[in-house]
N, CA, C and O atoms as CSV, one atom per row, in Angstrom:
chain,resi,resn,atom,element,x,y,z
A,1,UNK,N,N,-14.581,-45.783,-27.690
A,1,UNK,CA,C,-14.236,-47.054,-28.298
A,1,UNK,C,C,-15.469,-47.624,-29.021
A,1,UNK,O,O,-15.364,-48.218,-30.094
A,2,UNK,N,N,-16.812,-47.395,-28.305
A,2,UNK,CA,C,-17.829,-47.696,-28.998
A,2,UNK,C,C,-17.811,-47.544,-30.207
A,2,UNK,O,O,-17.682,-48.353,-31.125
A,3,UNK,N,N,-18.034,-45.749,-30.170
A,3,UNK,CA,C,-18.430,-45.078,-31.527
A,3,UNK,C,C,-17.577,-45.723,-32.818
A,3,UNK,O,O,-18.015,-45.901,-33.955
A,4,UNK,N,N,-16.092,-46.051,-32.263
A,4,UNK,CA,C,-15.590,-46.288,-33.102
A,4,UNK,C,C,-15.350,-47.772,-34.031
A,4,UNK,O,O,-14.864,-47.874,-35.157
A,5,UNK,N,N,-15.868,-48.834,-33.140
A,5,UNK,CA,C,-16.461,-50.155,-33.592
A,5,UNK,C,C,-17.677,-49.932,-34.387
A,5,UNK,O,O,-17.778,-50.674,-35.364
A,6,UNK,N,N,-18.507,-49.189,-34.221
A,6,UNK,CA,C,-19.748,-48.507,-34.871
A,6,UNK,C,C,-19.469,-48.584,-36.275
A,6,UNK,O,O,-19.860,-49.236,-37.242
A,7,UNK,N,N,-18.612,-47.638,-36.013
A,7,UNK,CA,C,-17.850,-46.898,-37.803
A,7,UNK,C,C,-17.371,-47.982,-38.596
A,7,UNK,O,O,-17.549,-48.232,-39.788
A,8,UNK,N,N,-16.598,-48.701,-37.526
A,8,UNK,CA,C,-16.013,-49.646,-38.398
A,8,UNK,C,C,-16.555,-50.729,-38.792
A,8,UNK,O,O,-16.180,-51.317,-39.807
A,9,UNK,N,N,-17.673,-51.197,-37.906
A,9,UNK,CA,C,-18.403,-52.532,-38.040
A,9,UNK,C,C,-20.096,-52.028,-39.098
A,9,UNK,O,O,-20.685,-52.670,-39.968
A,10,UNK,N,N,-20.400,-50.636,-38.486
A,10,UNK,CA,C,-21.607,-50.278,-39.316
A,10,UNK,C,C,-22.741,-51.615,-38.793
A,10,UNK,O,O,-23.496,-52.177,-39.586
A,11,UNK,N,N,-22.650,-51.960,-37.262
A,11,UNK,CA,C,-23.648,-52.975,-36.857
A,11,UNK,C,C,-23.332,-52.340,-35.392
A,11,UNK,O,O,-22.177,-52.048,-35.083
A,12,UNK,N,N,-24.231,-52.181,-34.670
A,12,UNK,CA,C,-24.240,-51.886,-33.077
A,12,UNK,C,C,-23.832,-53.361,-32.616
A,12,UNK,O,O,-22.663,-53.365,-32.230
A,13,UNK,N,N,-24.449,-54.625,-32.539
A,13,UNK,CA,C,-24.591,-55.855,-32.464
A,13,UNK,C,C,-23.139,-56.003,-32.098
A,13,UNK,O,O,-22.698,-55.922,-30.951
A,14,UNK,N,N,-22.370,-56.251,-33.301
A,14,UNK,CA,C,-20.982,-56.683,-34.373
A,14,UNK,C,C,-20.460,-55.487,-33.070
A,14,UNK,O,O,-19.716,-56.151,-32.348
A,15,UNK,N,N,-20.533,-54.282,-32.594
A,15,UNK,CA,C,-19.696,-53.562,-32.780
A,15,UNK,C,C,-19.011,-53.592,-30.856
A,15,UNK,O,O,-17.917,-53.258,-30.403
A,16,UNK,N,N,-20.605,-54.300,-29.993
A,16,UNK,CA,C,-20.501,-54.397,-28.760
A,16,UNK,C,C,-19.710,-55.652,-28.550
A,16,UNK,O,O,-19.052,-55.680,-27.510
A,17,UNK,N,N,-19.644,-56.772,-29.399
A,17,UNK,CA,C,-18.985,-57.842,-29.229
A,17,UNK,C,C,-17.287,-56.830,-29.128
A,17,UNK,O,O,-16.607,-56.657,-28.116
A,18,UNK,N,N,-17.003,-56.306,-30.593
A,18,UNK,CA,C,-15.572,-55.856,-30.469
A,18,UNK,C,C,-14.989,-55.073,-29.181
A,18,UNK,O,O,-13.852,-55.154,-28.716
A,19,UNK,N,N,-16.035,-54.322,-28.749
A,19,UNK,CA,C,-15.699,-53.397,-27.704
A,19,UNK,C,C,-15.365,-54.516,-26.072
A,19,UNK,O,O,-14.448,-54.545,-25.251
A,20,UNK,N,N,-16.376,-55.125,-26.209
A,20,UNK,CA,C,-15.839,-56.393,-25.117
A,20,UNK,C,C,-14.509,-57.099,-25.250
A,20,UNK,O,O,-13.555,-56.889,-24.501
A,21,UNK,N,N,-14.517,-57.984,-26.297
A,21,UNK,CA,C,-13.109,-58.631,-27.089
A,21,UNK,C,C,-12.387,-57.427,-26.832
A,21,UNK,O,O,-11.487,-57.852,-26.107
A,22,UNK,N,N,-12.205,-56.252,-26.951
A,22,UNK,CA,C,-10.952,-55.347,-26.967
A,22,UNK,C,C,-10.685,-55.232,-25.524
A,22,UNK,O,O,-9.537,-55.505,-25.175
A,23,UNK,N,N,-11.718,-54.799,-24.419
A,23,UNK,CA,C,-11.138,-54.439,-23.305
A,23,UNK,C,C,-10.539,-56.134,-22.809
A,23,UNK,O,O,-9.414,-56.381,-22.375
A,24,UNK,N,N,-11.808,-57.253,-23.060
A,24,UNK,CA,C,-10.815,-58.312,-22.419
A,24,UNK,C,C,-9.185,-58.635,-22.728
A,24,UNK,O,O,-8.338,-58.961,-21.896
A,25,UNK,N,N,-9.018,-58.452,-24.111
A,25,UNK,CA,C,-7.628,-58.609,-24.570
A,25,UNK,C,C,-6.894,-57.481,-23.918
A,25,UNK,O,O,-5.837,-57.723,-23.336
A,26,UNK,N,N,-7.331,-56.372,-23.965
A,26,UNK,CA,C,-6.540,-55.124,-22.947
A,26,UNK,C,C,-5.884,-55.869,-21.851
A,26,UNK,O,O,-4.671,-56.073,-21.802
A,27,UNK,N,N,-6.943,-56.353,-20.775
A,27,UNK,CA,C,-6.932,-56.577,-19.691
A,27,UNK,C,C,-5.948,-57.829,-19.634
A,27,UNK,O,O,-5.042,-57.899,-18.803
A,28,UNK,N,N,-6.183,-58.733,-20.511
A,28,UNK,CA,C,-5.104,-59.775,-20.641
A,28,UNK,C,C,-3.625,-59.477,-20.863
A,28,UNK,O,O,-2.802,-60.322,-20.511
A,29,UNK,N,N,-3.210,-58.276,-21.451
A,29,UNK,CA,C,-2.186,-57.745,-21.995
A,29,UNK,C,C,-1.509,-56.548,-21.252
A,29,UNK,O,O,-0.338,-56.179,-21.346
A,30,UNK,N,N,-2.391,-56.091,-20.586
A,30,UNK,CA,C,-2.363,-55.168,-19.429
A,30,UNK,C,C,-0.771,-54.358,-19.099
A,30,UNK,O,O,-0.395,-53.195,-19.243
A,31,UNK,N,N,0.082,-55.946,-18.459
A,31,UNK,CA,C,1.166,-55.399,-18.351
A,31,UNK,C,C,2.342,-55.164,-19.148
A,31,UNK,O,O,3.480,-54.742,-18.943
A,32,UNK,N,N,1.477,-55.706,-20.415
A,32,UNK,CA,C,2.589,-54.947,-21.373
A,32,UNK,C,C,2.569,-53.346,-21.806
A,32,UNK,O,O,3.448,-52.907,-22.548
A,33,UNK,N,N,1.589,-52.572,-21.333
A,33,UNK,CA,C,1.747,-51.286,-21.504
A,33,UNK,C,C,1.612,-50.544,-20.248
A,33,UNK,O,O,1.540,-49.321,-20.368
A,34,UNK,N,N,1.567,-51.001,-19.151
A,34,UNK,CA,C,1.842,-50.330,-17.652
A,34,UNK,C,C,2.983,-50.060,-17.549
A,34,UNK,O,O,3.097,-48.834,-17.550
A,35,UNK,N,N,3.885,-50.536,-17.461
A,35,UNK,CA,C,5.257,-50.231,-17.180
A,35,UNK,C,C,5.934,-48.954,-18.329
A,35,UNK,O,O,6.657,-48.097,-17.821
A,36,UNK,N,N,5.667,-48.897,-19.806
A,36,UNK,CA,C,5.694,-47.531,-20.183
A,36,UNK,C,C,4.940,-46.746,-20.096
A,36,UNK,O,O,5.389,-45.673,-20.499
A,37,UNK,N,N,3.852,-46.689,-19.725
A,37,UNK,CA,C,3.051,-45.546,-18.879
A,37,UNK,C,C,2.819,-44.813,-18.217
A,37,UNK,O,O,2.117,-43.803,-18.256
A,38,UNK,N,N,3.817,-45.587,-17.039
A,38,UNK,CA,C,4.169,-45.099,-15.587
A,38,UNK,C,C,5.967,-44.177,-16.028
A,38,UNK,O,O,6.398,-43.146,-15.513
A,39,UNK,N,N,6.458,-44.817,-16.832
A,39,UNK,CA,C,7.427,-44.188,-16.993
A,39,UNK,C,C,7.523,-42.492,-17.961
A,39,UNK,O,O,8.410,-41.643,-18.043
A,40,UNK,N,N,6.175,-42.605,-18.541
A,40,UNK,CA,C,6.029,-41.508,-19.613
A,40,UNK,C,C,5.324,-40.254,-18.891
A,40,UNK,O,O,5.631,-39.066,-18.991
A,41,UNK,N,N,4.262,-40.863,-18.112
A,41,UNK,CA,C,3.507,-39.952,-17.195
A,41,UNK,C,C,2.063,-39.588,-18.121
A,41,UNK,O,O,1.095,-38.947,-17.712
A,42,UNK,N,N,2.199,-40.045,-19.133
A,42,UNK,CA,C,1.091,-39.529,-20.233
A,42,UNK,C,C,0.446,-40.341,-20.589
A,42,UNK,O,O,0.248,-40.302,-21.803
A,43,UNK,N,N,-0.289,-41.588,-19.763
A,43,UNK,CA,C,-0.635,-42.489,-19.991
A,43,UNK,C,C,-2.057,-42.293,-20.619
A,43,UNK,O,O,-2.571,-43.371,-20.917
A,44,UNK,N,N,-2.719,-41.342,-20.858
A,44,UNK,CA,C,-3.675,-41.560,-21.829
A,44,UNK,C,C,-3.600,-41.544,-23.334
A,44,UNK,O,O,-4.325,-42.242,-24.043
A,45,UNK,N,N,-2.691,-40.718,-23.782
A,45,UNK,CA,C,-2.693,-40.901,-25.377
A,45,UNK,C,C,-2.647,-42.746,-25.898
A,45,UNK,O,O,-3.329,-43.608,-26.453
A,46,UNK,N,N,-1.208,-42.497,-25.188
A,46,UNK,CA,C,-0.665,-44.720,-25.662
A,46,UNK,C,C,-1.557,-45.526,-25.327
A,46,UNK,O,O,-1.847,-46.536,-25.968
A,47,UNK,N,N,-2.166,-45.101,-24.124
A,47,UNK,CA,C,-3.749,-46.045,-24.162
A,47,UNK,C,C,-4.528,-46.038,-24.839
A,47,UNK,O,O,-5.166,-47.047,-25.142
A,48,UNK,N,N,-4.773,-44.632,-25.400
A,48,UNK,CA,C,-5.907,-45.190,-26.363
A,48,UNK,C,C,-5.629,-45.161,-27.421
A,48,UNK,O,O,-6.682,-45.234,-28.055
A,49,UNK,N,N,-4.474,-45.068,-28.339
A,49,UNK,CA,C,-3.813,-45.877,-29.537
A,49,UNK,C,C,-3.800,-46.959,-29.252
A,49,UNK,O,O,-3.930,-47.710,-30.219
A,50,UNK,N,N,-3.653,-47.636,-27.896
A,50,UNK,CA,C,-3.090,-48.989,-27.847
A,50,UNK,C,C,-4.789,-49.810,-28.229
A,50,UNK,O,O,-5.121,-50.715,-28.994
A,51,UNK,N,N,-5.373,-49.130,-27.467
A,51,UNK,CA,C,-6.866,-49.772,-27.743
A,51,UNK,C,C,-7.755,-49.900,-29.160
A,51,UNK,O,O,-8.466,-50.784,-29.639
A,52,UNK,N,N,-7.361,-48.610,-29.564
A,52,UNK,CA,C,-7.715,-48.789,-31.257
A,52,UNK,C,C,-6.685,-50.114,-31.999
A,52,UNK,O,O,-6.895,-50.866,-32.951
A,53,UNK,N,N,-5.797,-49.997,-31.278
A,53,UNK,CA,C,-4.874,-51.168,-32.315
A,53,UNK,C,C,-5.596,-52.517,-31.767
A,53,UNK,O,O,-5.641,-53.534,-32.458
A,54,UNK,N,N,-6.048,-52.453,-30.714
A,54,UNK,CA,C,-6.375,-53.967,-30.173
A,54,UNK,C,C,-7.769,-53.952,-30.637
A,54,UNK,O,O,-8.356,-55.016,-30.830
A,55,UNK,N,N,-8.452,-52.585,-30.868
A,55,UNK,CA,C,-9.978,-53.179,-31.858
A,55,UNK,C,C,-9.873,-53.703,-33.065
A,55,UNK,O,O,-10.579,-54.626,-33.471
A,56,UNK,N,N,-8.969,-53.135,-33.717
A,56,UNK,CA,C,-8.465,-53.096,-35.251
A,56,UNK,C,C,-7.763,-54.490,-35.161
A,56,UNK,O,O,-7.945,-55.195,-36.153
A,57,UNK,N,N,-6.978,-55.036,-34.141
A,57,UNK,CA,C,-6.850,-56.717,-34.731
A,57,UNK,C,C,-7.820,-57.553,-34.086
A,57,UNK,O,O,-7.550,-58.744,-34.246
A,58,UNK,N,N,-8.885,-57.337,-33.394
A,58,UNK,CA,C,-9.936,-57.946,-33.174
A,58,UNK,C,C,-10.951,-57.845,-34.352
A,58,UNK,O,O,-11.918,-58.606,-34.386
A,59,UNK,N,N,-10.799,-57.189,-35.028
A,59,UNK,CA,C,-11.475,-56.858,-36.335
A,59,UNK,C,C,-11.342,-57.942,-37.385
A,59,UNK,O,O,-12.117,-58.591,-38.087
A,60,UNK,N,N,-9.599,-57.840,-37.134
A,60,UNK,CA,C,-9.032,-58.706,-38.095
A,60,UNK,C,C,-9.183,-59.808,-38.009
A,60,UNK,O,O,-9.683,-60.258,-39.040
A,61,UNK,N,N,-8.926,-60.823,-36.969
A,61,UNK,CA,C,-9.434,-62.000,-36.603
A,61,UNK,C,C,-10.133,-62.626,-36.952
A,61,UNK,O,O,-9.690,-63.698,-37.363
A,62,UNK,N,N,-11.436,-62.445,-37.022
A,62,UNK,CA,C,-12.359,-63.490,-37.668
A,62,UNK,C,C,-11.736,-63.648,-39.241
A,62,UNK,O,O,-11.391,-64.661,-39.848
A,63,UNK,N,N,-11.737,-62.332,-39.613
A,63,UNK,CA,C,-11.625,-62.166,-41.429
A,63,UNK,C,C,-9.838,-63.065,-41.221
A,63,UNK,O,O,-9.406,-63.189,-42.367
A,64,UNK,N,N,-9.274,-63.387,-40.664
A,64,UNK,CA,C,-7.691,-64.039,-40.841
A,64,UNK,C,C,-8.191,-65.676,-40.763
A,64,UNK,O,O,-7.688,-66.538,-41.484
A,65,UNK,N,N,-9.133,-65.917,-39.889
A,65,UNK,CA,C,-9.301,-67.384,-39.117
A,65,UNK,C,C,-10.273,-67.471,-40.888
A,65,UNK,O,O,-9.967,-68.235,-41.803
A,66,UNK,N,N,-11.021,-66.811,-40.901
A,66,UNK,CA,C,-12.575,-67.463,-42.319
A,66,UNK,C,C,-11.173,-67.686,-43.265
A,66,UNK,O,O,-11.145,-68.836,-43.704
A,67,UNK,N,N,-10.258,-67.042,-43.592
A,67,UNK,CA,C,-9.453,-67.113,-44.749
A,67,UNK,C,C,-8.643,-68.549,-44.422
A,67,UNK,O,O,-8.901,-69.501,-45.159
A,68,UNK,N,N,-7.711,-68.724,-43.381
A,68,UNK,CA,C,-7.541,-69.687,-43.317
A,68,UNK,C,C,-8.016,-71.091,-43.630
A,68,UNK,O,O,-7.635,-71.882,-44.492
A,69,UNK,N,N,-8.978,-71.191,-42.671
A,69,UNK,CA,C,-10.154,-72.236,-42.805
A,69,UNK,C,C,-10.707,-72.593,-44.406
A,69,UNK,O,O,-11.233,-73.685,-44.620
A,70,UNK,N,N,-10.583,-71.823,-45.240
A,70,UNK,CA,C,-11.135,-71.821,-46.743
A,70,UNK,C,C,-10.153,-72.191,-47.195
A,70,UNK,O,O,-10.166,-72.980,-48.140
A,71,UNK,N,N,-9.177,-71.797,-46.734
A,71,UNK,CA,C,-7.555,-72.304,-47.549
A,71,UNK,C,C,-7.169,-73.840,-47.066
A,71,UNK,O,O,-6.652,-74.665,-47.820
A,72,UNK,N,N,-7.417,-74.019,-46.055
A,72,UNK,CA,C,-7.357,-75.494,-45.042
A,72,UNK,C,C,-8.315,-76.488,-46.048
A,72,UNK,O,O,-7.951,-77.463,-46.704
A,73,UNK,N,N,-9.900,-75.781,-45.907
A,73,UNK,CA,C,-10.589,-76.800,-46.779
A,73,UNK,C,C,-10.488,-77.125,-48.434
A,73,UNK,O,O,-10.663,-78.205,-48.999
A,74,UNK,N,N,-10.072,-75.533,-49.134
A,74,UNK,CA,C,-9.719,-75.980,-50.432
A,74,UNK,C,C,-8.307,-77.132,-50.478
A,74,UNK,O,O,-8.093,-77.578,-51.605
A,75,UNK,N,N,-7.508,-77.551,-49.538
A,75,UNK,CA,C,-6.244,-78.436,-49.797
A,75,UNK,C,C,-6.673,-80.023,-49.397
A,75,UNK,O,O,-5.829,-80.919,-49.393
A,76,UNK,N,N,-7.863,-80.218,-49.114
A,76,UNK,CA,C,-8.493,-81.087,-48.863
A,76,UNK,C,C,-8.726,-82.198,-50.033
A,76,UNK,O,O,-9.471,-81.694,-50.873
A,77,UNK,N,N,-8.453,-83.189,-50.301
A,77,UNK,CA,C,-9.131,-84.065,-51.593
A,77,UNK,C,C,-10.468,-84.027,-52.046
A,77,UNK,O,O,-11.138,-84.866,-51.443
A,78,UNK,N,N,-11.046,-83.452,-52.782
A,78,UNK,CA,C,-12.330,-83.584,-52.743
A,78,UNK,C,C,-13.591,-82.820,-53.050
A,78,UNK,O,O,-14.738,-83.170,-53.326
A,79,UNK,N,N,-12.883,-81.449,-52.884
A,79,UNK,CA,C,-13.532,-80.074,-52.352
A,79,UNK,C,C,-13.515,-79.187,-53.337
A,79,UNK,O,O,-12.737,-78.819,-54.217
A,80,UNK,N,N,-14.989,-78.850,-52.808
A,80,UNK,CA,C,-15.149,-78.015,-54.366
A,80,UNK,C,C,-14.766,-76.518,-53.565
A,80,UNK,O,O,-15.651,-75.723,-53.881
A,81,UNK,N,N,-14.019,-76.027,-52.878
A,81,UNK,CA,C,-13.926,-74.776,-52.396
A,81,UNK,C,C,-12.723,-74.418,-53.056
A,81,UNK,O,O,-11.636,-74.994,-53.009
A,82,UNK,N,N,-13.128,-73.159,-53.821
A,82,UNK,CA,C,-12.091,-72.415,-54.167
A,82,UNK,C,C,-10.717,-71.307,-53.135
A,82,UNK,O,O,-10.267,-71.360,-51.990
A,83,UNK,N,N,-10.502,-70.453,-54.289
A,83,UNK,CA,C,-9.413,-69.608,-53.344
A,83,UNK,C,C,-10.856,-68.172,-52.938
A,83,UNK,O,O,-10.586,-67.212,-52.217
């Protein structure tokens, strides 16, 4: 999971935050992929797709919230912030 925040972030720093943020959100989310796991018997593949998907929208996150926030402040009276 490291290596692969690595790749994607190209910052060790940037890349240990994601790897934390991913297992905590795992762990928060937990039982939404136990129960098909136990039923498949193959619980490592879907885990670790499931974990790349949960780095990959931890990724996304900041870059969704900065966009917002710019869009929030350009509707503001006043503001010189563009799109």
């Amino acid at each position: 999971m490291y290596g692969h925040a690595v790749r994607l972030t190209e910052d060790r720093s940037t890349a240990e935050d994601v790897v934390s943020l991913t297992f905590l959100e795992a762990w928060r989310l937990r039982e939404r992929l136990l129960p098909d796991a136990e039923v498949s018997g193959d619980a490592g593949d879907g885990l670790r797709a499931w974990l790349f998907g949960i780095a990959a929208n931890v990724l996304r996150n900041p870059r969704r919230s900065a966009r917002r926030h710019r869009a929030a402040l350009s509707r503001l009276p006043g503001t010189v912030y563009g799109p």
